[in-house]
C-alpha positions in Angstrom: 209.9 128.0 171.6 211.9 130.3 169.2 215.8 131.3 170.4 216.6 134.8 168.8 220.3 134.8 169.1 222.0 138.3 169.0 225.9 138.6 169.2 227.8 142.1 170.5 231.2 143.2 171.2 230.5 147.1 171.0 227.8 148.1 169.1 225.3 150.9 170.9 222.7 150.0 168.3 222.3 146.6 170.1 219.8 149.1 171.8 217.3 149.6 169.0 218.0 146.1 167.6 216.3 144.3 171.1 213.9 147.2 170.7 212.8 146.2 167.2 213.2 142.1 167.5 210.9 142.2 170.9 208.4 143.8 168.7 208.3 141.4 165.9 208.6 138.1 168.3 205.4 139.9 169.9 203.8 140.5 166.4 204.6 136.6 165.5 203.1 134.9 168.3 205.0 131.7 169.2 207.0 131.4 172.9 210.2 132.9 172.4 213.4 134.1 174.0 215.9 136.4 172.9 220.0 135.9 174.1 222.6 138.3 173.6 225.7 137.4 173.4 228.3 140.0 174.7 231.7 140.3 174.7 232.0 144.5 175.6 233.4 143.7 179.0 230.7 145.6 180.3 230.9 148.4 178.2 227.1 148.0 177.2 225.8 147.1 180.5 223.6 150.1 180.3 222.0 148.2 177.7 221.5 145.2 179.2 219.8 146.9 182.2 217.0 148.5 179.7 216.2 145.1 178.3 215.4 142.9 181.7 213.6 140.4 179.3 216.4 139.4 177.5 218.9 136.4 178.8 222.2 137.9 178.9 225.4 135.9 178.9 228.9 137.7 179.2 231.8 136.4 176.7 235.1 136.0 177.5 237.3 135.6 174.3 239.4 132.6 174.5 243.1 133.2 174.6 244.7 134.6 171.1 241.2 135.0 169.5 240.6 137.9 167.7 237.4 137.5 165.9 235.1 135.7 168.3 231.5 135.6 166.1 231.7 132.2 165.7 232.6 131.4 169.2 230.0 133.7 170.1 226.7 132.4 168.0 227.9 128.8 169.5 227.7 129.9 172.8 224.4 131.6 172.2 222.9 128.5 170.6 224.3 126.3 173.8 222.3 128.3 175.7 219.1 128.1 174.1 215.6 126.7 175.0 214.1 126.6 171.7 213.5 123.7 169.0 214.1 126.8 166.2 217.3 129.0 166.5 217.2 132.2 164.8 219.8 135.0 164.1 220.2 138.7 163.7 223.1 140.8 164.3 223.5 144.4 166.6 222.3 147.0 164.3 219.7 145.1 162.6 216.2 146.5 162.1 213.1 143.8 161.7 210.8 145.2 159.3 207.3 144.6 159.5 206.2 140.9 159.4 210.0 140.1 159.7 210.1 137.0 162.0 206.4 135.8 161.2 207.7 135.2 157.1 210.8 134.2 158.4 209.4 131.2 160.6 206.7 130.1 158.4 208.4 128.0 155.8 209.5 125.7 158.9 206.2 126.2 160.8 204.0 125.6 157.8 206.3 123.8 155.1 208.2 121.7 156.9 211.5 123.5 156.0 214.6 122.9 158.3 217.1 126.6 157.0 215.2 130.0 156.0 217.0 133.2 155.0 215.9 136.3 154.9 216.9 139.7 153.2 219.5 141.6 155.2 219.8 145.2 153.3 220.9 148.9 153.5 218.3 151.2 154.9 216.6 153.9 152.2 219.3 155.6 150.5 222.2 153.9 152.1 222.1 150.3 151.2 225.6 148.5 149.8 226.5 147.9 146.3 225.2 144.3 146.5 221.5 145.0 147.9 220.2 145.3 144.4 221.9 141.7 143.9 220.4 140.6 147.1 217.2 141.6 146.6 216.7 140.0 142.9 218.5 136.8 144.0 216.2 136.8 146.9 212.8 137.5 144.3 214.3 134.9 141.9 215.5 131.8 144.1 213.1 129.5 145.8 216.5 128.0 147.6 219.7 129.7 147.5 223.0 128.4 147.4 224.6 130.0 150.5 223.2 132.5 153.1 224.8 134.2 155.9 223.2 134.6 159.5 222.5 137.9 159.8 218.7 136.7 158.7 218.7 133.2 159.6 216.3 130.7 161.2 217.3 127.2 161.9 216.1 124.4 163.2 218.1 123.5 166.6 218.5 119.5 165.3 220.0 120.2 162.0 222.6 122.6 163.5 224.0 120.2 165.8 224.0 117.7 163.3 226.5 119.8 161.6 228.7 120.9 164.5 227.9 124.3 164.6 230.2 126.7 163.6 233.4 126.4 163.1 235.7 128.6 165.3 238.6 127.8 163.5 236.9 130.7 161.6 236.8 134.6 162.1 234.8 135.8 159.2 233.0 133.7 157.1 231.9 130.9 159.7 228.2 131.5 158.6 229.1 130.7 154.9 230.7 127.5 156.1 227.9 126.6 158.2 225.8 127.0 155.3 228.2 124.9 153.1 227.8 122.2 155.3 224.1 122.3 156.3 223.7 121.6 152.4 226.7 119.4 152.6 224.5 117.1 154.8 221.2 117.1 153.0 219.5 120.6 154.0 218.4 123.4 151.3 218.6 126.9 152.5 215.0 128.4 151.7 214.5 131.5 150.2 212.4 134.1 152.4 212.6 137.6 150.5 209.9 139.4 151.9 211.4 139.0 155.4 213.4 141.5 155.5 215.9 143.3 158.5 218.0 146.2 157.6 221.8 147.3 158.2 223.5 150.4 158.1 226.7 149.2 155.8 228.9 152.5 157.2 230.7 154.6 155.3 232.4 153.9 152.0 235.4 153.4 154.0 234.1 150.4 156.4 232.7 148.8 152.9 236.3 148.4 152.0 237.2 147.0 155.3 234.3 144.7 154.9 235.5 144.0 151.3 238.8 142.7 152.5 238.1 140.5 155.7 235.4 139.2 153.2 237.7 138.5 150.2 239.7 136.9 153.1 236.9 134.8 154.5 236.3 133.2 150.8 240.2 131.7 150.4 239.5 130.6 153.6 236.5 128.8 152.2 237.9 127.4 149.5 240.9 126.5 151.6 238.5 124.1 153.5 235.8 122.9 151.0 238.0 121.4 148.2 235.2 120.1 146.4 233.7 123.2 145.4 236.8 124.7 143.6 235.8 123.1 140.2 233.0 125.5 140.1 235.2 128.2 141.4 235.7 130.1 138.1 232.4 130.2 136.8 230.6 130.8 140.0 232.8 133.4 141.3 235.1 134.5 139.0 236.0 137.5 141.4 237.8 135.2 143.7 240.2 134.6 140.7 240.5 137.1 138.2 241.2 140.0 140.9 243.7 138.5 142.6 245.2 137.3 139.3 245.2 141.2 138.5 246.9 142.6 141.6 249.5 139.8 141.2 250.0 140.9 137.0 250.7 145.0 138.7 254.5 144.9 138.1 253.9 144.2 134.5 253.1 147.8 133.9 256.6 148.3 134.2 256.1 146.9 130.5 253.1 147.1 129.2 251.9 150.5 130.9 248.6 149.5 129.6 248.4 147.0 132.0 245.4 148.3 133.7 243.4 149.1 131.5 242.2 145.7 131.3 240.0 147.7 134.4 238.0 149.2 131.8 236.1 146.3 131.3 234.2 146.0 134.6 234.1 149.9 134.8 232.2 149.6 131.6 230.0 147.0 133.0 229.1 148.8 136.1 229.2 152.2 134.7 225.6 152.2 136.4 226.7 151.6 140.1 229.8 153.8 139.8 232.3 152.4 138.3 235.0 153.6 140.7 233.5 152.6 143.9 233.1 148.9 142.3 236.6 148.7 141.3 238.1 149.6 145.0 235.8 147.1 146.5 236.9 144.4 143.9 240.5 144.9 144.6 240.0 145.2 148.2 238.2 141.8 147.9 241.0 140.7 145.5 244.0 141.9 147.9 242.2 140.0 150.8 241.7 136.6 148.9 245.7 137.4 148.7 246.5 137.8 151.8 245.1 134.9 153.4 246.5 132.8 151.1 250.3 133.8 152.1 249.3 133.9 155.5 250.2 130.6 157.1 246.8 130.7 159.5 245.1 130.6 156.3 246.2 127.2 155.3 245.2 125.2 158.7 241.8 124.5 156.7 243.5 122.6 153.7 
């Protein structure tokens, strides 16, 4: 038995995304179920109604929660059947083979975490799907993965606990952390592939801030990972460092051009829509770290 595991709050495109995933559990051939996992209040009840295969559950947020994803994929996993869990998000797209490539390094080789590719559509992927895809080409086992194109087996994620709800973005990097924490590589499956529309250039910088948020958060909880901090991701440190150095223009009024230097470097993938999203990630690794919720992880 496989568990697909969707989560929702308001997303329409839920619709195509049951469409899609039905098709490619059909195409794969083992038992499976899908679950969605909806907190809309019944704002998508009309999509519920079209899919009668899939097990719905209603969500209720817990009391002060704002970001419930984590809460969420833990309630959907509670409620599965299957010995393999797998995950996709509302808006996702399976492309051909999707779930068949995804399952067979646990079916075949024995594997216990699989990721796919999650990427932009034709003409509208993100600035990091080129990264993704050549990481994803490259790697055998990655270092990290989120769950927008994950399969799992169900004993190794309640070994670790699930995720942690302390969390509102960046629960699925954690999980990941601490699958490999406790003995578990995350295997590489490139050629399973969903897609994503990303949104407009203005919900990439949203997306760049929660996200630059999330990583404090990270690093907040797993101490033992911020000796490699610098030379893994040295975007977690040197943008923040910038924004911080801004009222030394007052100075040195060449203060930022230091930005030249990754304009220069990504003069290819436009240099001024890779700056924004840097210093949106930078101003959101900031802001978690003076916020006081942010330090309940240390």
């Amino acid at each position: 038995m496989i568990s697909i595991v969707i989560i929702s709050k308001d997303e329409p495109a839920l619709d195509g995304t049951l469409d899609a995933v039905a098709r490619a559990a059909e195409a794969a051939g083992p038992p499976y179920e899908i679950i969605v996992v909806d907190a809309s209040a019944g704002r998508l009840d009309a999509v519920a109604a079209a899919h009668p295969h899939v097990r719905w559950a209603d969500f209720t947020p817990p009391p002060g929660a704002g970001v419930t994803i984590p809460h969420q994929r833990n309630a959907g996993v509670h409620a599965a059947k299957g010995e393999i869990v797998v995950f996709t998000d509302a808006g996702c797209l399976p492309q051909d083979g999707w779930l068949r490539r995804l399952l067979a390094p646990i079916t075949d080789e024995g594997e216990s975490v699989v990721s796919g590719l999650v990427t932009g559509p034709e003409g509208h992927g993100s600035l990091y799907d080129a990264d993704a895809r050549r990481r994803a080409a490259a790697a055998r086992y990655l270092p990290e993965c989120g769950t927008g194109n994950l399969a799992v087996r169900r004993e190794v994620f309640d070994r670790v606990g699930g995720f942690d709800e302390t969390f509102g973005y960046g629960s699925d990097v954690d999980f990941s952390w601490r699958v490999q924490d406790a003995g578990h590589r995350i295997r590489s499956a490139g050629d399973a592939v969903v897609t994503h529309d990303w949104g407009d250039h203005r919900r990439q910088l949203r997306r760049s801030f929660v996200y630059g948020k999330a990583r404090a958060r990270l690093y907040l909880k797993h101490r033992s990972r911020r000796a490699s901090l610098l030379r893994r991701e040295p975007m977690v440190v040197v943008y923040p460092l910038f924004l911080l150095g801004l009222p030394l223009t007052l100075w040195f009024p060449f203060y930022p051009a230091l930005l030249l230097v990754p304009a220069w470097r990504n003069r290819h993938n436009g240099p001024v829509r890779v700056l924004a999203d840097h210093l949106m990630y930078g101003a959101g690794v900031l802001a978690e770290l003076v916020d006081p919720r942010g330090r309940a992880c240390r």
